[in-house]
C-alpha positions in Angstrom: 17.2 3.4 21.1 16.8 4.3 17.4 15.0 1.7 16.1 14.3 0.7 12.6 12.0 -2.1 11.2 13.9 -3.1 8.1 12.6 -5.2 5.3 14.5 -8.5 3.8 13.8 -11.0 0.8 10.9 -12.0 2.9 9.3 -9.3 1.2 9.0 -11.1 -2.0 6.6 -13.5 -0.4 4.6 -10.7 1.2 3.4 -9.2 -2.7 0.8 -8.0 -2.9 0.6 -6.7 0.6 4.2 -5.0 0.6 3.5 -3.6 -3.1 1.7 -0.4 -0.4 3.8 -1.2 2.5 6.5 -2.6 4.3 6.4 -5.8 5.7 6.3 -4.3 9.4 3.1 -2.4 8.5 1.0 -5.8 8.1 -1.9 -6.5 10.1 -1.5 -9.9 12.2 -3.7 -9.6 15.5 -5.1 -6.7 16.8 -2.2 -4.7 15.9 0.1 -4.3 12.7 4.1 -6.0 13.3 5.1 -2.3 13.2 3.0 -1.2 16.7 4.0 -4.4 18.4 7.6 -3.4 18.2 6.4 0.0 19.2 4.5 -1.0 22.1 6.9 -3.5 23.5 10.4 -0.9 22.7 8.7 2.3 24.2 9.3 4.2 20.8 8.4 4.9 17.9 10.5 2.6 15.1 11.2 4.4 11.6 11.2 1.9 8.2 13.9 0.3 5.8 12.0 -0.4 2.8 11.8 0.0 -0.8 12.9 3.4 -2.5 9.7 3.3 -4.5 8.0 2.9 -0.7 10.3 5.8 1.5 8.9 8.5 0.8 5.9 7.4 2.4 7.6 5.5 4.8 10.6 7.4 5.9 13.7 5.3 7.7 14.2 8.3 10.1 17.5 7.1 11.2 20.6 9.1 11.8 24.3 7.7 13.2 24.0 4.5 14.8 20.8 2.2 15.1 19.3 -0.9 16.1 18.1 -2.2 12.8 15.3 -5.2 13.9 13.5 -7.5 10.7 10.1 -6.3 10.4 9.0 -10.1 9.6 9.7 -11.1 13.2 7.0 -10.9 16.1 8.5 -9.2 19.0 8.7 -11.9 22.2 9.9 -10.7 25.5 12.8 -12.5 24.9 13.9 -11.5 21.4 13.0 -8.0 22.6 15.4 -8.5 25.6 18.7 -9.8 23.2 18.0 -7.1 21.0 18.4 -4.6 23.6 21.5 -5.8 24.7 23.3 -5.9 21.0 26.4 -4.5 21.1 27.6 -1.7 18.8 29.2 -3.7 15.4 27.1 -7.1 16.0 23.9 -8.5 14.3 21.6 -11.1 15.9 20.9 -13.9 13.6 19.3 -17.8 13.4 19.2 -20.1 10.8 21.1 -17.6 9.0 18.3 -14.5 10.0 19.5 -11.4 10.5 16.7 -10.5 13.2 18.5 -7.3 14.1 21.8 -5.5 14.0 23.4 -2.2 15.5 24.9 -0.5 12.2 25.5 3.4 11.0 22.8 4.6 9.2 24.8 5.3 5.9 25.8 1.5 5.8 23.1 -0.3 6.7 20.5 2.3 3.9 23.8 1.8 1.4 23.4 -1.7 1.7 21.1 -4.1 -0.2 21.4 -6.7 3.0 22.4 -6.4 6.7 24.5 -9.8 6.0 26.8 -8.0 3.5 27.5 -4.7 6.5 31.2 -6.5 8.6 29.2 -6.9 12.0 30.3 -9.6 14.4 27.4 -12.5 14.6 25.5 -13.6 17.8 23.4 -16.4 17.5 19.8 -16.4 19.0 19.0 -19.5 20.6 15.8 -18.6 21.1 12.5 -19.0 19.7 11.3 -16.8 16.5 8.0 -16.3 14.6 8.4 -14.8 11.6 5.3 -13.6 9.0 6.8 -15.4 5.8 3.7 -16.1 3.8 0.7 -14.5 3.1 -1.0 -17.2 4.4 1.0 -17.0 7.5 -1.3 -13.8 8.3 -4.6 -15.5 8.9 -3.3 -19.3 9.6 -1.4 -17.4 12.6 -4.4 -15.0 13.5 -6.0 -16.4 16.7 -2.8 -16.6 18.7 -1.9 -12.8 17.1 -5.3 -11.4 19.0 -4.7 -13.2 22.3 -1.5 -12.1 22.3 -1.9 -8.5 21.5 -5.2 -8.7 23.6 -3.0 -9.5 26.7 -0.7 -6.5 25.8 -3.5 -3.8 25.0 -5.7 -4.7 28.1 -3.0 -5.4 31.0 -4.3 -3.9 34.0 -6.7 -2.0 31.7 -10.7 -1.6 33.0 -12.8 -2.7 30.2 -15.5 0.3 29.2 -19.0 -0.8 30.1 -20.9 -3.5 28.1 -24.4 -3.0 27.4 -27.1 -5.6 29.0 -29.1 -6.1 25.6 -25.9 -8.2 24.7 -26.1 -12.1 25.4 -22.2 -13.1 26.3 -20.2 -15.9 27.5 -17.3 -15.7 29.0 -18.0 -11.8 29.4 -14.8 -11.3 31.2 -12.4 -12.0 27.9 -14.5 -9.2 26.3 -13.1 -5.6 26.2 -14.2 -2.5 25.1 -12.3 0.4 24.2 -13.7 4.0 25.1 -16.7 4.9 22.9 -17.4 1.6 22.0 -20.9 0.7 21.0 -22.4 -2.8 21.1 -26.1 -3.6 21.3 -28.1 -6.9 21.0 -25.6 -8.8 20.2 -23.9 -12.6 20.8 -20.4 -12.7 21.6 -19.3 -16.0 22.8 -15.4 -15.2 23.5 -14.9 -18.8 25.1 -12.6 -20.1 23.1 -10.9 -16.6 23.2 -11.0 -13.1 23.9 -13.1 -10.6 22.0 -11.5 -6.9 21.5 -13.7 -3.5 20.2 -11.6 -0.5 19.5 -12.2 2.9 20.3 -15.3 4.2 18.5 -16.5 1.0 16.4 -19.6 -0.6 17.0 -21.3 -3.6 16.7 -24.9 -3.6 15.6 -28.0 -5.8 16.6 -28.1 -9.4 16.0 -24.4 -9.8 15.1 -22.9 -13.1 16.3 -19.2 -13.0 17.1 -16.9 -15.7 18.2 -13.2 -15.3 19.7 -10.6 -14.5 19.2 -11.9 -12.1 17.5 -10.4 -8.3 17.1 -12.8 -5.0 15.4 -9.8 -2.3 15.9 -11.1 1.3 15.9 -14.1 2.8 14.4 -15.1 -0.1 12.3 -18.4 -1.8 11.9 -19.7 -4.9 12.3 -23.2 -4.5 10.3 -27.1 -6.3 11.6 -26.8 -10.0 11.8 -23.4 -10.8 10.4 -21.8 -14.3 11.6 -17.9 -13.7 12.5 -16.0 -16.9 13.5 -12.5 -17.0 15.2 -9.1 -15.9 14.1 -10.9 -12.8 12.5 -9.5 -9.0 12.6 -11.8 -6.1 11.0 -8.8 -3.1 11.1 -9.9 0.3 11.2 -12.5 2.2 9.7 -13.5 -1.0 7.8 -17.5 -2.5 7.5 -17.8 -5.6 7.7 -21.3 -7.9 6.8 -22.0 -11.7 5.7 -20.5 -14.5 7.0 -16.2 -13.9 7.9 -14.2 -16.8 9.3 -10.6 -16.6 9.9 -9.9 -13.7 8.0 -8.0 -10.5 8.4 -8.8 -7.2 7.0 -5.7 -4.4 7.0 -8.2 -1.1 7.3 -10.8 1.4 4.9 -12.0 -1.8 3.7 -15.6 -2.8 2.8 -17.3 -6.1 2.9 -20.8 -4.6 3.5 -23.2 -7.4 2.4 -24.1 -11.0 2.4 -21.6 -13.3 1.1 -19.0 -15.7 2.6 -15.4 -14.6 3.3 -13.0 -17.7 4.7 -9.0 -18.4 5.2 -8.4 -14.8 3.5 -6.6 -11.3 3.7 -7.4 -8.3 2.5 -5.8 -5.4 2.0 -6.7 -1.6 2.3 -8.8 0.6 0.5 -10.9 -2.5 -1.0 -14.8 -2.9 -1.6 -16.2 -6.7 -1.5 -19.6 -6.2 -3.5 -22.8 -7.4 -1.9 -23.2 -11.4 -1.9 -19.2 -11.8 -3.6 -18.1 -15.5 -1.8 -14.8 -17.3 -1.5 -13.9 -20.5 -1.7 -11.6 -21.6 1.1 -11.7 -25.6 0.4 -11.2 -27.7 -2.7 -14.0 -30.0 -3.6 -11.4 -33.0 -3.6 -9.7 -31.8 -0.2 -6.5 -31.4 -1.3 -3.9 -29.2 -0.3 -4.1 -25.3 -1.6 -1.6 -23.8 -4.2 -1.3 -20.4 -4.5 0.3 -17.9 -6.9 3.9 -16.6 -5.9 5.2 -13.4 -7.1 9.2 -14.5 -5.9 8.8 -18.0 -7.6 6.4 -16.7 -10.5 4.8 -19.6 -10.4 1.9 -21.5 -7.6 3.4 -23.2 -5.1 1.7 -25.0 -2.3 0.5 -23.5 1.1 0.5 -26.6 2.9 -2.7 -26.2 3.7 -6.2 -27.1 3.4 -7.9 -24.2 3.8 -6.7 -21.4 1.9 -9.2 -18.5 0.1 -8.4 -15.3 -1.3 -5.4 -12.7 -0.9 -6.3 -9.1 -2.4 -4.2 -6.1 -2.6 -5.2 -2.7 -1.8 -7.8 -0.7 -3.6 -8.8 -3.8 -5.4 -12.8 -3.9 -5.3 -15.1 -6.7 -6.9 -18.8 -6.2 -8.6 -21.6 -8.2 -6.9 -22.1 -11.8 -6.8 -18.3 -12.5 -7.7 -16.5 -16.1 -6.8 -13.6 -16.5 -6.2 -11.4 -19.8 -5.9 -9.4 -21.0 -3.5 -6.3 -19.9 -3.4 -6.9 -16.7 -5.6 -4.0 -13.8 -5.6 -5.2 -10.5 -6.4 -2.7 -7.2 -7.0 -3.0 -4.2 -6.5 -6.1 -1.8 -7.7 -7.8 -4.3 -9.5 -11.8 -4.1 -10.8 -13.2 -7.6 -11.3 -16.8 -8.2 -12.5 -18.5 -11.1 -14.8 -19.9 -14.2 -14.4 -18.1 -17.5 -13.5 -14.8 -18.0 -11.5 -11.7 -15.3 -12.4 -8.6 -16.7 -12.9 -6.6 -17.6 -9.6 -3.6 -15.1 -10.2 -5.1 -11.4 -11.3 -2.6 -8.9 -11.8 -2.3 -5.3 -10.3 -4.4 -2.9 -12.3 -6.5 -5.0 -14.6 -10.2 -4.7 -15.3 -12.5 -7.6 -16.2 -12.9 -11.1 -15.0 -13.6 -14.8 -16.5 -14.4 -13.7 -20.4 -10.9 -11.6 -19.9 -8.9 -8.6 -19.0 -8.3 -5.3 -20.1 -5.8 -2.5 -18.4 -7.3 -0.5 -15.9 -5.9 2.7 -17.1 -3.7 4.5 -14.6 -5.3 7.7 -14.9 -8.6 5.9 -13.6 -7.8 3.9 -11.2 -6.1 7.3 -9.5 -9.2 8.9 -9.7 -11.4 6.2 -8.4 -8.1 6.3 -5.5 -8.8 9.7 -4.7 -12.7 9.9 -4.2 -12.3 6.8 -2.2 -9.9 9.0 0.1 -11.8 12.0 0.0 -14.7 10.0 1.3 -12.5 9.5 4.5 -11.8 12.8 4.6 -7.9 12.2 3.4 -6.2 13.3 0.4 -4.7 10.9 -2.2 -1.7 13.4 -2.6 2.1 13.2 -4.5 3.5 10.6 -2.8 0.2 8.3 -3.3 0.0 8.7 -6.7 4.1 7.8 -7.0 3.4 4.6 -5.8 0.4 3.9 -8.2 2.9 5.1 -10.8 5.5 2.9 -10.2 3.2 -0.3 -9.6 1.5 0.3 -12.6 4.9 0.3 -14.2 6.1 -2.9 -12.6 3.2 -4.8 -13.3 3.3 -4.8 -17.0 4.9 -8.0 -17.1 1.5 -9.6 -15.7 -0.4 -7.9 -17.9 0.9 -8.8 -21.3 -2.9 -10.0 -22.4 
């Protein structure tokens, strides 16, 4: 099998997470969409994405392949159809392509699977699709059990430490190199998972599901509540609840994070807080980049969606239901507006652009910190986002 993890208009409701990536590269769970596929096919899966996005994310493909939607959770049954697709067919529900067998020419010529002549077989299955942003974190606690299962099947935990005070110690797993001292995890109402190298310092109070994925931090005495993920390399203080953070990200301090994803490559300054309820208790709208205006979540509790290398200054609010693009810098007293666009600089007294040149150079000693160079293909995708987002900021 040649797979590939293609995206479709579902994209559009993704911004600003698939401004950096394709949809398959999301973090939901423990794991992005892109290494559940991975795990559960045996292989690894190239990407159909954006031509702005390729070169970064190459389709790999050659001849025929099994082209699968990269919005779609992999369930053993959905994995099981899509192995048996024919050559010329295409799996579909509710008018879904979920996966097809096409050349590689065709389907990478084509703007949609639907428009390649494949013969249709209906799914009758169950699906889960990622269709919101707010799909990532309202989803989240079933996304870590789920991948916990998969990652620790038949799998010896690493040792925990006795200066920790646990309950339900048996749902807790550590990866190799794992460090966790003096701390309260109460993985009860689900399992708690700690990658390879992070660590969890003294006095932090965890509840599950909760996932820290490899080498990130969980600083002294933060409070993490369920349905969290801390990707890699990320630090993580405060208070986090629900919330999922992609990877390099930094919320290092006091302050409140609630209902909210975050992207890559982005600093939270010390005591910055969310709001992730309105005062009357009405139902969250939220800014869409397909519909270009808000629309509704359906929810209640909704807080704050930021793109990568977007940072904030300290002591910044935000309310709920707040979009941010893509390298933003916001600072200033008193609430932002609820829809800031990629690369702007400022906050509630106003907005300036934050000059490309700039905000690649903040980019790359932010990588070189990490020991990874912002190179070519990088700085192509700044380009072209700064590009695309001058519509949004026409002050």
């Amino acid at each position: 099998m040649n797979p590939v993890l293609f995206d479709d208009e579902t994209r559009l409701n993704l911004l600003p997470f698939t401004f950096t990536r394709p949809v398959a590269w999301i973090r939901f769970g423990i794991l992005t969409l892109r290494e559940k596929w991975e795990l559960k096919l045996g292989v690894t899966a190239g990407s159909l994405t954006e031509k702005y996005l390729s070169a970064k994310f190459p389709c790999t493909a050659n001849g025929e392949s099994v082209y699968i939607n990269g919005s779609v959770i992999p369930g053993d049954a959905l994995v099981a159809a899509i192995k048996n697709l024919k050559r010329g067919t295409r799996l579909v529900k509710d008018g879904v392509v979920l996966a097809a067998v096409a050349d590689a020419a065709e389907a990478q010529s084509s703007k949609s699977l639907l428009a390649i002549p494949l013969d249709a077989v209906q799914y009758e299955g169950p699906v889960q699709r990622i269709q919101n942003t707010w799909d990532i974190f309202s989803g989240n606690e079933q996304a870590i059990t789920d991948d916990f299962q998969l990652l620790t099947k038949g799998r010896k935990s690493a040792s925990l430490s006795k200066t920790n005070h646990t309950v339900n110690p048996e749902k807790i797993f550590l990866e190799e190199g794992a460090r966790v001292e003096h701390a309260f995890i109460n993985a009860s109402g689900g399992p708690v998972y700690i990658g390879k190298g992070a660590e969890v310092m003294e006095g932090a109070m965890i509840r599950g599901p909760f996932a820290l994925c490899d080498h990130a931090v969980v600083k002294m005495g933060a409070k993490i509540y369920s349905g969290t993920t801390i990707g890699p390399h990320c630090r993580i203080g405060g208070e986090v609840n629900n919330s999922v953070l992609f990877g390099y990200s930094n919320k290092a301090h006091d302050g409140f994070l609630g209902n909210s994803v975050i992207g890559e490559w982005c600093n939270l300054g010390a005591d910055s807080n969310n709001s992730n309820l309105k005062n009357n208790y009405s139902t969250v709208k939220m800014w869409s980049y397909k519909e270009e205006d808000f629309v509704s979540t359906g929810l209640q509790f909704c807080g704050l969606m930021m793109g990568d290398h977007s940072k904030c200054s300290i002591n910044t609010m935000f309310n709920t239901g707040t979009m941010v693009g893509v390298s933003t810098n916001i600072f200033g007293n008193g609430f932002p507006p609820k829809m800031i666009p990629s690369f702007t600089w400022g906050g509630s007294e106003g907005f300036s652009n934050y000059r490309l040149q700039e905000a690649m150079e903040v980019a790359h000693r932010v990588y070189e910190r990490r020991n990874l160079n912002f190179d070519a293909t990088e700085q192509a995708i700044f380009k072209h986002l700064f590009d695309e987002s001058t519509l949004h900021r026409a002050w």
